[in-house]
C-alpha positions as CSV (number, residue, x, y, z in Angstrom):
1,X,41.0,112.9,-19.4
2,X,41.5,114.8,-22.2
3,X,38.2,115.2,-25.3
4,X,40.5,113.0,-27.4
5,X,41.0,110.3,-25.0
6,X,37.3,110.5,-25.2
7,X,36.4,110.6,-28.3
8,X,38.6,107.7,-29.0
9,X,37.1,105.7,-26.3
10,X,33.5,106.9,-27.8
11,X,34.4,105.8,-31.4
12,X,35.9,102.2,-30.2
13,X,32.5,101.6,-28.1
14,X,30.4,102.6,-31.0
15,X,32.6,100.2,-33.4
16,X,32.6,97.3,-30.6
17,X,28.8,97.9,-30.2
18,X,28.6,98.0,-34.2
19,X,30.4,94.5,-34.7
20,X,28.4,93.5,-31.9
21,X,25.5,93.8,-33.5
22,X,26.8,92.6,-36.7
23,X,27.6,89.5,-34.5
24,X,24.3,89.5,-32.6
25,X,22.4,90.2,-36.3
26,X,24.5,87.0,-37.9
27,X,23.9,84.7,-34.9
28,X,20.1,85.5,-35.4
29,X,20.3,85.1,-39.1
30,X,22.0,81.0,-38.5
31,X,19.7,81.0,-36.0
32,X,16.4,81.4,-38.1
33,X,18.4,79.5,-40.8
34,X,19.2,76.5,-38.3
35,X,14.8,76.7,-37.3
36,X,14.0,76.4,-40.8
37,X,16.5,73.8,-41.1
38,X,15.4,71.8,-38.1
39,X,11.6,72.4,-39.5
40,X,12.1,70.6,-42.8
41,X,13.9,68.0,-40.3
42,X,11.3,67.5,-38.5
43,X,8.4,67.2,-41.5
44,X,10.8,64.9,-43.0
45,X,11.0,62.5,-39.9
46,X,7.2,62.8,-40.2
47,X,6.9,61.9,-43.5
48,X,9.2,59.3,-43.5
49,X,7.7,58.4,-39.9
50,X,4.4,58.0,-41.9
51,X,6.1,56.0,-44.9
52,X,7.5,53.4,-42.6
53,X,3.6,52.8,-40.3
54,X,2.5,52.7,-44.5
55,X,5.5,50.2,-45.2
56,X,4.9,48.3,-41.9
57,X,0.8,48.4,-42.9
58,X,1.4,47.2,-46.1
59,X,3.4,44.7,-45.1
60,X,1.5,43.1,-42.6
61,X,-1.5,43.1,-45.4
62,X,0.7,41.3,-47.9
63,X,1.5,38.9,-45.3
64,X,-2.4,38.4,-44.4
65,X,-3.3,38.1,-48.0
66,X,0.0,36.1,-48.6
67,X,-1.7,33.9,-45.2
68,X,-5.1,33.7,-47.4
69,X,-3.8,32.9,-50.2
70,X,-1.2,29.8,-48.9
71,X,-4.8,29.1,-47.0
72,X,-6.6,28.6,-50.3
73,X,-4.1,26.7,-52.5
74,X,-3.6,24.3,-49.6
75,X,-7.7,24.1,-49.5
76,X,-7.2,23.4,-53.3
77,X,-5.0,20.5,-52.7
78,X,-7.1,19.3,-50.3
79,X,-10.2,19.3,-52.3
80,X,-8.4,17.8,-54.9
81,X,-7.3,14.7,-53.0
82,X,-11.2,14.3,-51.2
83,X,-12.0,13.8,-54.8
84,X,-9.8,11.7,-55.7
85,X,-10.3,9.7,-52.8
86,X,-14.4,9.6,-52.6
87,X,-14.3,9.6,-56.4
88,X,-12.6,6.0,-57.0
89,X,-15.1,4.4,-55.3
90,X,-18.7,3.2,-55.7
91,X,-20.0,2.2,-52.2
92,X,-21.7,4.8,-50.0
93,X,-20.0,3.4,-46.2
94,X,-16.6,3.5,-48.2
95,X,-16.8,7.2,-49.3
96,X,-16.6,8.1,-45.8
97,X,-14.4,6.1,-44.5
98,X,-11.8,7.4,-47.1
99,X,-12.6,11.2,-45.6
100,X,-9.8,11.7,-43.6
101,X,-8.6,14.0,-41.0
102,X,-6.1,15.7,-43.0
103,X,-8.0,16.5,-45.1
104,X,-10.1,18.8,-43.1
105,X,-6.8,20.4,-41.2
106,X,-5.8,21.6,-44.7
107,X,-8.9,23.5,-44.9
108,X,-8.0,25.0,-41.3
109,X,-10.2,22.6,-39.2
110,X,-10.4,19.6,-37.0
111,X,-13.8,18.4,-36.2
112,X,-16.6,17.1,-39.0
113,X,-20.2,15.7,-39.4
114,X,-22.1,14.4,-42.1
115,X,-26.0,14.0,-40.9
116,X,-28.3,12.5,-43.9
117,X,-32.0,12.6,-43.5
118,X,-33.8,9.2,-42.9
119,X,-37.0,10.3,-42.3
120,X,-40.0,10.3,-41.2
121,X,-38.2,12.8,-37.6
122,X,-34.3,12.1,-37.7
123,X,-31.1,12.6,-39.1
124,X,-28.7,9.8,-39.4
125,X,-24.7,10.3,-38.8
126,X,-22.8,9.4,-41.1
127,X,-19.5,10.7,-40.6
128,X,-17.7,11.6,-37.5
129,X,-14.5,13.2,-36.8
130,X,-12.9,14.9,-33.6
131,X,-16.0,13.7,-31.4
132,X,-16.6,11.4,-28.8
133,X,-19.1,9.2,-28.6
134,X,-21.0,11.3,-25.4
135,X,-20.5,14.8,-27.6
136,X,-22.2,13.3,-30.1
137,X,-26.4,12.5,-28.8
138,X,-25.9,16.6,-27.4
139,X,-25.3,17.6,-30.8
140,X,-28.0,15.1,-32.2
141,X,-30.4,16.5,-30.1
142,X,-29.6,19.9,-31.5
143,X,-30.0,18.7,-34.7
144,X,-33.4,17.5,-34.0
145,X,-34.6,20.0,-31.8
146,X,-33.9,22.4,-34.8
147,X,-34.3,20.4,-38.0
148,X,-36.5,22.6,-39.5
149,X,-33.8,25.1,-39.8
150,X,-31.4,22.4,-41.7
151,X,-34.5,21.3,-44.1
152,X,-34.4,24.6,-44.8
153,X,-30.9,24.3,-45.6
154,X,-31.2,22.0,-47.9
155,X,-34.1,22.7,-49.3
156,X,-32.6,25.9,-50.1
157,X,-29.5,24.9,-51.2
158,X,-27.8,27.7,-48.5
159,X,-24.8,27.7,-46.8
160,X,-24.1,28.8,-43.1
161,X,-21.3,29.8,-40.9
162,X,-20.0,31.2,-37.4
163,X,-20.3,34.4,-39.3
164,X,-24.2,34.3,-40.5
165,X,-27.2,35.5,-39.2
166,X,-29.1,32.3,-37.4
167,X,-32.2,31.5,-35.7
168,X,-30.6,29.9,-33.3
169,X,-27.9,31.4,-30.9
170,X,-24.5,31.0,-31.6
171,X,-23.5,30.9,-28.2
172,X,-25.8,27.6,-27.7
173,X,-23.8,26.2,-31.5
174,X,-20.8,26.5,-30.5
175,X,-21.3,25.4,-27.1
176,X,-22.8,22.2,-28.2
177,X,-21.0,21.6,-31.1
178,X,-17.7,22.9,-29.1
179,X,-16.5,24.4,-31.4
180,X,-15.6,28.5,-31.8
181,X,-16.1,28.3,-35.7
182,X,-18.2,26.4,-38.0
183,X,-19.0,26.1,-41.4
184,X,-22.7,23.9,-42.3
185,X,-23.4,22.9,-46.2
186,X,-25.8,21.2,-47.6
187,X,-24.9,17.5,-49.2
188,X,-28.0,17.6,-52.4
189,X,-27.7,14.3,-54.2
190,X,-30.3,13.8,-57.1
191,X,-31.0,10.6,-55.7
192,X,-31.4,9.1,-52.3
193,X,-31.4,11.3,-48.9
194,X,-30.0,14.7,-48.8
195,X,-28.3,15.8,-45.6
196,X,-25.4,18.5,-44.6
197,X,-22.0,18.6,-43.8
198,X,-20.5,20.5,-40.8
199,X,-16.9,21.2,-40.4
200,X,-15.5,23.3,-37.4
201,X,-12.4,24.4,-35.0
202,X,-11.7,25.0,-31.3
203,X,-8.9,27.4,-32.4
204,X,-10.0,30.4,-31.2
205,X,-7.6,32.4,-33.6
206,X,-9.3,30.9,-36.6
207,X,-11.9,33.3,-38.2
208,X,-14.5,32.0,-41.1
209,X,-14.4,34.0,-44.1
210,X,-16.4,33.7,-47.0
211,X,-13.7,31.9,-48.4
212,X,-13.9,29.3,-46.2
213,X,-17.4,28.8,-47.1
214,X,-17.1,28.7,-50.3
215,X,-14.3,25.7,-50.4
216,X,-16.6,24.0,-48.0
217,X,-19.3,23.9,-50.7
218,X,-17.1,22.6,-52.6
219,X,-16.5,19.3,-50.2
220,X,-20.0,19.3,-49.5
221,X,-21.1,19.3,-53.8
222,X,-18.0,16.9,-54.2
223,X,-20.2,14.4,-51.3
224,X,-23.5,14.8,-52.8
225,X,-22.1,14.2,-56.5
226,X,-19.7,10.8,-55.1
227,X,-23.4,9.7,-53.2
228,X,-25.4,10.3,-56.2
229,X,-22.7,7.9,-58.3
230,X,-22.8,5.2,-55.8
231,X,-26.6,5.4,-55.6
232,X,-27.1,5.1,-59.2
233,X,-24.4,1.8,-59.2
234,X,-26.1,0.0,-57.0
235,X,-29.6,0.8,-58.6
236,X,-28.0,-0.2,-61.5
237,X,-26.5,-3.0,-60.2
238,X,-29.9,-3.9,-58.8
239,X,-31.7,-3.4,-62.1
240,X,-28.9,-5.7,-63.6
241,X,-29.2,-8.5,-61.2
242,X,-33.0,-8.3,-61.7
243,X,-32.7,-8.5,-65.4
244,X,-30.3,-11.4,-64.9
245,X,-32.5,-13.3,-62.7
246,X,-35.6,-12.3,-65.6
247,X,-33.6,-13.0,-68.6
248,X,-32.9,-16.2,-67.1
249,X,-35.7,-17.3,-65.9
250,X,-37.5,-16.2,-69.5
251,X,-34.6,-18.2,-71.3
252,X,-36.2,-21.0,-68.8
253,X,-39.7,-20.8,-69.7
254,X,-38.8,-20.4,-73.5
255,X,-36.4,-23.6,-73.5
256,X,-39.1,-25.7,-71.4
257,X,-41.8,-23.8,-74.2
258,X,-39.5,-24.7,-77.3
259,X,-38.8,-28.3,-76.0
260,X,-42.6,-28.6,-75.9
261,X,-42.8,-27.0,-79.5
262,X,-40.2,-29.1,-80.8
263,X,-42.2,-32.3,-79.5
264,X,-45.4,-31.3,-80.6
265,X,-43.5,-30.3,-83.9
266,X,-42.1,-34.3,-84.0
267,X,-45.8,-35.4,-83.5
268,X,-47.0,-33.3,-86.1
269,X,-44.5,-34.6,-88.6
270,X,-44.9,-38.2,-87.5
271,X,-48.5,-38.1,-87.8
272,X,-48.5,-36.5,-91.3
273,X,-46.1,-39.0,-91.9
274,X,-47.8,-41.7,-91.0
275,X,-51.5,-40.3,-92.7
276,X,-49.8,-39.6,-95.5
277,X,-48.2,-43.4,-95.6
278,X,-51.6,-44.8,-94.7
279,X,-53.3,-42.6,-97.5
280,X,-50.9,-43.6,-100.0
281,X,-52.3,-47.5,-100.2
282,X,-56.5,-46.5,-101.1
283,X,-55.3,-43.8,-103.6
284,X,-53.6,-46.2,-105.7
285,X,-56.4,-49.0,-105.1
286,X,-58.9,-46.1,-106.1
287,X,-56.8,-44.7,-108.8
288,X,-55.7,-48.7,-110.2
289,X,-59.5,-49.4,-110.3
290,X,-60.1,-46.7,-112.2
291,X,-57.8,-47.0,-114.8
292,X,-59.1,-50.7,-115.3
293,X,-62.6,-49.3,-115.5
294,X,-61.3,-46.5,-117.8
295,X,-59.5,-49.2,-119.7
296,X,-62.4,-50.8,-120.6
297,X,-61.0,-54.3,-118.8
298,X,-64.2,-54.9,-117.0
299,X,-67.0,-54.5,-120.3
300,X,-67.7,-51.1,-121.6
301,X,-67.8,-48.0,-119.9
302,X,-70.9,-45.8,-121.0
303,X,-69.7,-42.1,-121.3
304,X,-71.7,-40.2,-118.5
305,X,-69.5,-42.9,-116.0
306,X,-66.3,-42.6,-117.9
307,X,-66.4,-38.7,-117.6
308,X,-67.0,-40.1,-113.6
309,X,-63.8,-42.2,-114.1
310,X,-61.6,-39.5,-115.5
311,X,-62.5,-36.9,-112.5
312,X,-61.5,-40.1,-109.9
313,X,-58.5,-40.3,-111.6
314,X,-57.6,-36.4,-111.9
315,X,-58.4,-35.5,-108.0
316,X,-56.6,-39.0,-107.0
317,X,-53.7,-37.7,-108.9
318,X,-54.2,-34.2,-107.2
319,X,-54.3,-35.9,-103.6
320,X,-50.9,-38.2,-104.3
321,X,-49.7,-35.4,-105.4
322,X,-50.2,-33.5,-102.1
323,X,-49.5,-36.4,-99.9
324,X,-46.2,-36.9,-101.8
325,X,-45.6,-32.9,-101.0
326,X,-46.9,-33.4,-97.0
327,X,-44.1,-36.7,-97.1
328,X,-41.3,-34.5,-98.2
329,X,-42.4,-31.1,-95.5
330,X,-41.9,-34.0,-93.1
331,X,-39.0,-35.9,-94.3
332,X,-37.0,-32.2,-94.9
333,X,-38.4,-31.2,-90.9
334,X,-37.3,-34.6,-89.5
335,X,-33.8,-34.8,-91.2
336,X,-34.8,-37.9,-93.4
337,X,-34.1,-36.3,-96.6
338,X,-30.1,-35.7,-97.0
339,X,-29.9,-33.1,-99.8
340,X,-27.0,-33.9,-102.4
341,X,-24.7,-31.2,-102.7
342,X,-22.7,-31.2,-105.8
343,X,-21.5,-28.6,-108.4
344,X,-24.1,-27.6,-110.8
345,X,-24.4,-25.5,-113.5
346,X,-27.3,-23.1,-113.0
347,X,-28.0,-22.3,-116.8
348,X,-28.5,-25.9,-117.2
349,X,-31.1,-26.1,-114.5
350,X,-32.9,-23.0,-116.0
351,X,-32.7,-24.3,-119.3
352,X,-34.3,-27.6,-118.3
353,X,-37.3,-25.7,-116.1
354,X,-37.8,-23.3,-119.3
355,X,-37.8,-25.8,-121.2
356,X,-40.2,-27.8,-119.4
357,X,-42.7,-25.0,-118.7
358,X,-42.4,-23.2,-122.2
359,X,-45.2,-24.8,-123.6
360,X,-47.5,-23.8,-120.5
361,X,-46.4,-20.3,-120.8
362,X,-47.1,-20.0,-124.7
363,X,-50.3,-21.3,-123.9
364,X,-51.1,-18.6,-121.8
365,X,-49.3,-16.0,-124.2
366,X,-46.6,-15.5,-121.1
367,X,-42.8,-14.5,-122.2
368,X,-40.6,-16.5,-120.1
369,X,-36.8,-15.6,-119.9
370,X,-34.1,-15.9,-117.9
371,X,-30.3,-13.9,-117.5
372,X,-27.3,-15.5,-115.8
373,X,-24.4,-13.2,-114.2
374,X,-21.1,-15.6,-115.2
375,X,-20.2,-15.3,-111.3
376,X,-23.0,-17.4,-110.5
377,X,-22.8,-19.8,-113.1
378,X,-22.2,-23.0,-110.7
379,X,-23.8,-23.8,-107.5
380,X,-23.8,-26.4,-104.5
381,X,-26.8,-28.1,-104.5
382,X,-29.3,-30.7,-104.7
383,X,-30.3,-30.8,-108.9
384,X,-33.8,-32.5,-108.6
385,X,-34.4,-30.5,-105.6
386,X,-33.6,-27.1,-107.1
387,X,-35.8,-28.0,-110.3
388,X,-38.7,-29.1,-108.4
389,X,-37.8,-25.2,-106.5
390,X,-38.0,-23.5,-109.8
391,X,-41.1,-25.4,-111.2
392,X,-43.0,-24.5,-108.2
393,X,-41.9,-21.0,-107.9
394,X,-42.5,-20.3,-112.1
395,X,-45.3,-22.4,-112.2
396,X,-47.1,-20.3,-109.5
397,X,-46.4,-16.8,-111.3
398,X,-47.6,-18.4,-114.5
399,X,-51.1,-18.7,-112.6
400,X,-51.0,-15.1,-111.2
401,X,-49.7,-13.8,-114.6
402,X,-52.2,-12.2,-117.1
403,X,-52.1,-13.6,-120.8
404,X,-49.0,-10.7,-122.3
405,X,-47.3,-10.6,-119.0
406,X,-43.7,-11.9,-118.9
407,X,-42.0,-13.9,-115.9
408,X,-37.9,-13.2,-115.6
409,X,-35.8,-15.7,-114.1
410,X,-32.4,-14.0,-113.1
411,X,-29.2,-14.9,-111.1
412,X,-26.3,-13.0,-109.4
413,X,-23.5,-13.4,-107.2
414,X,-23.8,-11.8,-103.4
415,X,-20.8,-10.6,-101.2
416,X,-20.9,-13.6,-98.7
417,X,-20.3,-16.1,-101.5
418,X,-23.6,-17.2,-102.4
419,X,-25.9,-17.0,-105.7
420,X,-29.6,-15.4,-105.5
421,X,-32.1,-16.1,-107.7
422,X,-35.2,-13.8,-108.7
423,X,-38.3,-14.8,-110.3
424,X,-39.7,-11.6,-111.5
425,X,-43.8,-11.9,-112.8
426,X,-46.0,-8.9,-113.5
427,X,-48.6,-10.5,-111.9
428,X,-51.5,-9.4,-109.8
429,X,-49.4,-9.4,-106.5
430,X,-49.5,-10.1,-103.3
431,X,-51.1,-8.0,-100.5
432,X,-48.6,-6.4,-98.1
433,X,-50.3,-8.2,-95.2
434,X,-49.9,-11.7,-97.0
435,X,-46.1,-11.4,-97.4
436,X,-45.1,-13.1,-94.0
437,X,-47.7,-15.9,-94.3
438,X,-47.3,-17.2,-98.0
439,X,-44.4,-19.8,-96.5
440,X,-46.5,-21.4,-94.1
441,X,-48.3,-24.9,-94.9
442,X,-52.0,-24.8,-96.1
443,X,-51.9,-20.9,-96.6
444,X,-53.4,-19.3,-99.8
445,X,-53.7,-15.9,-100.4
446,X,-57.6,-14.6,-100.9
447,X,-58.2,-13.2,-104.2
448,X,-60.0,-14.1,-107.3
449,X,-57.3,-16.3,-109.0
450,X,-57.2,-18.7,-105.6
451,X,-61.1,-19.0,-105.7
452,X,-60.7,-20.2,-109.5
453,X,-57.4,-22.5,-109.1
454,X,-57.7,-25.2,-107.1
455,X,-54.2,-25.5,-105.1
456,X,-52.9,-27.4,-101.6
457,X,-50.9,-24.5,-100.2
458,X,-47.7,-27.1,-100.2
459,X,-45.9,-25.8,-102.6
460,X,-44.4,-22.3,-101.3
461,X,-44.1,-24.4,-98.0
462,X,-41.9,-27.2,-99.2
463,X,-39.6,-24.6,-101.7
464,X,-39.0,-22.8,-98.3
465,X,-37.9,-26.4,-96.8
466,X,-35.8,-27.4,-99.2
467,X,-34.0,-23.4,-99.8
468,X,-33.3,-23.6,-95.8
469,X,-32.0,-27.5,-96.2
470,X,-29.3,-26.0,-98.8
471,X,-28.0,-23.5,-96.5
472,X,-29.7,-20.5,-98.2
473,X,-33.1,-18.3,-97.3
474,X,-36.4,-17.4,-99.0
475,X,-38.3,-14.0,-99.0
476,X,-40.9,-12.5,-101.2
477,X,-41.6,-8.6,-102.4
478,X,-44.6,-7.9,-103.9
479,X,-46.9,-4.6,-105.1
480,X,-50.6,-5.4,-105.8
481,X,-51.1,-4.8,-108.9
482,X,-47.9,-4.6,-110.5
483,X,-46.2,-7.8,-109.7
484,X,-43.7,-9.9,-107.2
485,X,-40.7,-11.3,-106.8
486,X,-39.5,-14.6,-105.3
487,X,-36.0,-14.5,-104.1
488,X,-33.6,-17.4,-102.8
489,X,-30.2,-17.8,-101.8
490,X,-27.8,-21.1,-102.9
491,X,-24.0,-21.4,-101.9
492,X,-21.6,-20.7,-104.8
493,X,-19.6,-23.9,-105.9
């Protein structure tokens, strides 16, 4: 072989090696691009293998808190129905009869007790619900066996759960109570006997949270508060009935004590009545004798007996005059005396009484006046009646009235169609603890005019008679010292 032959052969191996290893050094080159590639694959699987456990964790959350939250409102509702329900009544058996099973599976269980505390060593059940008769002295006897715990309770005001911390094993609970969750509140009414509530489930897949304690203190406030209602109705109902049963029985005693008043009253009246009649006949023997002796009729009459005579006469005249006032207290209290109610003009009733009593008052240097509003110019009433009303009334300020003083009759119209009348003095008064007594028969205020005045204590008596017998009222202000004021009522014409 000839040196070209070979050196043709040489240069085509060393270019075939040459693209060979341009072909070996690009294979390598997609190769380390293809690792890279498959690298960034594989952190990108990772992350989005990460993304979807995140997607998947956050999902499964959502649907827990989406669980909870479903769990709640329907608690809500619940709760809202249990009050509506124990809320429209006022009994204590009915507000837990109207507890009802549905109730207690919207709150996510099945069983419930209500124990309230009778005293002086048991509880008392008052609810029951998913428990049979036999299940039911077990979990009393757990009750008692541990009742200190459950005074604590609700002494405390505290709340327990499957989930607390207990004295007592929760193995033994939940074996007696047969349950694998529970929820115990207490049930704190202000009055009557406090107890608790318990509420649990067998559903094994059921865990307490402390949002299921806190909607069952809810229920259990929502029981103590429809207890403490029904308690106070019936203790007011009670208080009611006795009050009833008193009012009526006082109304009893007070008719049988105002029929006996109103009898003794009659006698009263009938025996003034009658004494008065019966005195009426000697006074005017005494008083006829001794105006013939005073006449002179029977022979002269020497003057130390005549002055005799005359006081006969004046204190006869005094004592017809009050047995005349005693016959009309008693004729007005019986009904006997029928009052004539006819139009009349006030002014001319004043003007007659002024007229009547003006020399009196100049005689004692008093200024009598009167004013008239025009709206109360015409009355009802009885004319004679109302004069001998207004002679008493001004006569008995002129006594109390000083010599310069002044005594003002005045009249006005009131809103419920009647006419008062004031007789205004500025007299010595009346003390405060005198007003309420100066009506009454016999009565006469103590002071220095009353111990110099001789008077019967009739007169403010029979005024008040005949004021009442027209339909009208009587009442008296007075300050010591400066004065009072006699006011009376009449119906307007």
């Amino acid at each position: 072989m000839s040196s070209d032959t070979i050196t043709i052969l040489f240069l085509v191996s060393c270019i075939s090696l040459i693209g060979l290893g341009l072909f070996v050094f690009y294979k390598m080159k997609q190769m380390r691009k293809l690792q890279a590639e498959a690298t960034n694959l594989r952190q990108s699987l990772e992350e989005m293998d990460e993304q979807a456990k995140l997607i998947v964790r956050t999902d499964m959350e959502l649907n827990k808190t989406q669980e909870e939250l479903d769990k709640k409102v329907a608690g809500l509702y619940a709760l809202q129905r249990f009050s509506r329900a124990v809320s429209t009544t006022l009994e204590e058996n009915q507000i837990f009869s109207r507890i009802e099973t549905s109730f207690l599976e919207d709150l996510g269980f099945e069983k419930a007790l209500v124990f309230l505390w009778e005293g002086p060593s048991k509880f008392r059940n008052c609810l029951n619900i998913g428990y049979p008769e036999e299940a039911l002295l077990a979990i009393q006897t757990l009750m008692e066996a541990h009742k200190d715990l459950y005074h604590t309770l609700i002494e405390e005001g505290k709340t327990i759960s499957s989930i607390s911390k207990l004295s007592v094993g929760k193995e033994q609970m939940n074996r007696v109570l047969k349950v694998s969750a529970f929820v115990i509140s207490p049930i704190i009414p202000r009055e009557g006997a406090k107890g608790f509530l318990l509420v649990g489930t067998e559903n094994t897949d059921i865990i307490i949270t402390e949002g299921d304690e806190e909607l069952i203190v809810v229920l259990a406030n929502q029981l103590g508060q429809a207890l403490e209602n029904a308690r106070l109705f019936e203790k007011t109902w009670k208080t009611q009935q006795e009050l009833e049963i008193k009012v009526e029985q006082r109304t009893h005693e007070l008719r049988n004590v105002l029929s006996e008043v109103e009898k003794i009253s009659k006698r009263k009246s009938d025996f003034v009545s009658s004494v008065s009649h019966e005195l009426r006949t000697p006074l005017t023997s005494i008083k006829g004798y001794a105006a013939i002796l005073l006449a002179g009729k029977l022979g002269a009459v020497p003057l130390e007996i005549k002055e005799r005579l005359e006081k006969i006469n004046r204190h006869s005249d005094e004592l017809a005059h009050m047995v005349n006032d005693l016959l009309d207290i008693s004729r007005i209290e019986a009904g006997k005396v029928t009052m004539k109610l006819e139009p009349q003009k006030l002014k001319d009733i004043l003007e007659k009484v002024t007229d009547l009593l003006a020399v009196q008052a100049k005689e004692k240097q008093i200024e009598l006046k009167f004013g008239l509003a025009p709206e109360a110019e015409t009355v009802f009433a009885d004319r004679n009646q109302i004069e001998r009303v207004l002679i008493n009334l001004i006569g008995n300020a002129m006594k109390f009235t000083p010599a310069a003083g002044s005594i003002t009759v005045v009249a006005r119209a009131t809103a419920n169609n009647m006419a008062e009348v004031e007789v205004m003095d500025t007299g010595c008064g009346i003390p405060q603890e005198s007003l309420d007594a100066v009506f009454e028969e016999f009565y006469r205020v103590e002071n220095q005019i009353n111990q110099e005045v001789k008077g019967t204590g009739l007169g403010l008596s029979l005024v008040k008679h005949i004021i009442e017998a027209h339909g009208g009222k009587i009442w008296v202000k007075s300050v010591v010292g400066k004065g009072s004021t006699f006011s009376f009522t009449l119906p307007l014409a």
